[in-house]
C-alpha positions in Angstrom: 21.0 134.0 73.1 22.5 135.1 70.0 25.7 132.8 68.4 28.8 134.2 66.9 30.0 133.8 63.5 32.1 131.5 63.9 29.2 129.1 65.7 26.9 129.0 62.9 29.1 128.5 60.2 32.0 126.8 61.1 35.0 126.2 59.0 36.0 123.0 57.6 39.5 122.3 56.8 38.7 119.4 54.8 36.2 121.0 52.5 38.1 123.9 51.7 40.9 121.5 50.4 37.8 119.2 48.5 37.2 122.8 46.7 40.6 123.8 45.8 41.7 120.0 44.0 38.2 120.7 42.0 39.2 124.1 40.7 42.5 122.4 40.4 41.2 119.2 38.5 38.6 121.0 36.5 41.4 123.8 35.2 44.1 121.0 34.5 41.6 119.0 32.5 40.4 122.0 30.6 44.0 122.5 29.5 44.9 118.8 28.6 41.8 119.1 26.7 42.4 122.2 24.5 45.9 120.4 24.0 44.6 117.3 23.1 42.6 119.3 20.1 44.9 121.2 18.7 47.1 118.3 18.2 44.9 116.0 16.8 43.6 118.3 14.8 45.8 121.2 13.3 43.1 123.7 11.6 41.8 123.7 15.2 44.4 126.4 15.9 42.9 128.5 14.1 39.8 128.1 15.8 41.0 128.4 19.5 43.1 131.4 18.5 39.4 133.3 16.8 37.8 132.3 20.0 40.2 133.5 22.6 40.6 137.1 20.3 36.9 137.4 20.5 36.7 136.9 24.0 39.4 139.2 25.0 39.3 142.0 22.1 38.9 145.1 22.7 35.0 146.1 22.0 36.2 149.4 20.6 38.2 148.4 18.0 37.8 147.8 14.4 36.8 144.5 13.1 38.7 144.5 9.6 41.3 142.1 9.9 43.2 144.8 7.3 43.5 147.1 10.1 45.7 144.7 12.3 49.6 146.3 12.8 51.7 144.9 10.1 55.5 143.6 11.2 57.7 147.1 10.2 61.0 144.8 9.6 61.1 142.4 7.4 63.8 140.0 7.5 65.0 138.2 4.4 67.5 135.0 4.1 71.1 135.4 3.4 72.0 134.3 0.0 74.6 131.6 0.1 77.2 131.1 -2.5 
């Protein structure tokens, strides 16, 4: 006699909450780690910030860093007397 669903693959409560502290743990200790980087060491920045524009650019767009928008106001100090 045929089972349901639910027979053959039951749910378990305690291994759902197993997977979500892994993604959890895994995600937290992938951010202390990229913290932990950049501050000890500060050219490493640079690095993260060429990694996560490569991942996310936009395929279609130029590569010349020359073609990147330029601030339109520029905002100088007041002089003091």
């Amino acid at each position: 006699m045929p089972t349901s669903l639910d027979e053959r693959n039951p749910r378990n409560p305690d291994r759902d909450w197993v997977n979500i502290f892994a993604a959890f743990s895994i995600s937290v200790t992938l951010f202390v780690a990229v913290v932990v980087v950049a501050s000890r060491y500060p050219s490493a920045g640079k690095w993260i910030s060429d990694a996560v524009q490569a991942e996310f650019a936009d395929p279609g767009a130029p590569s010349d860093a020359k073609t990147a928008e330029q601030p339109r106001n520029v905002v100088h100090a007041a002089k003091t007397k």
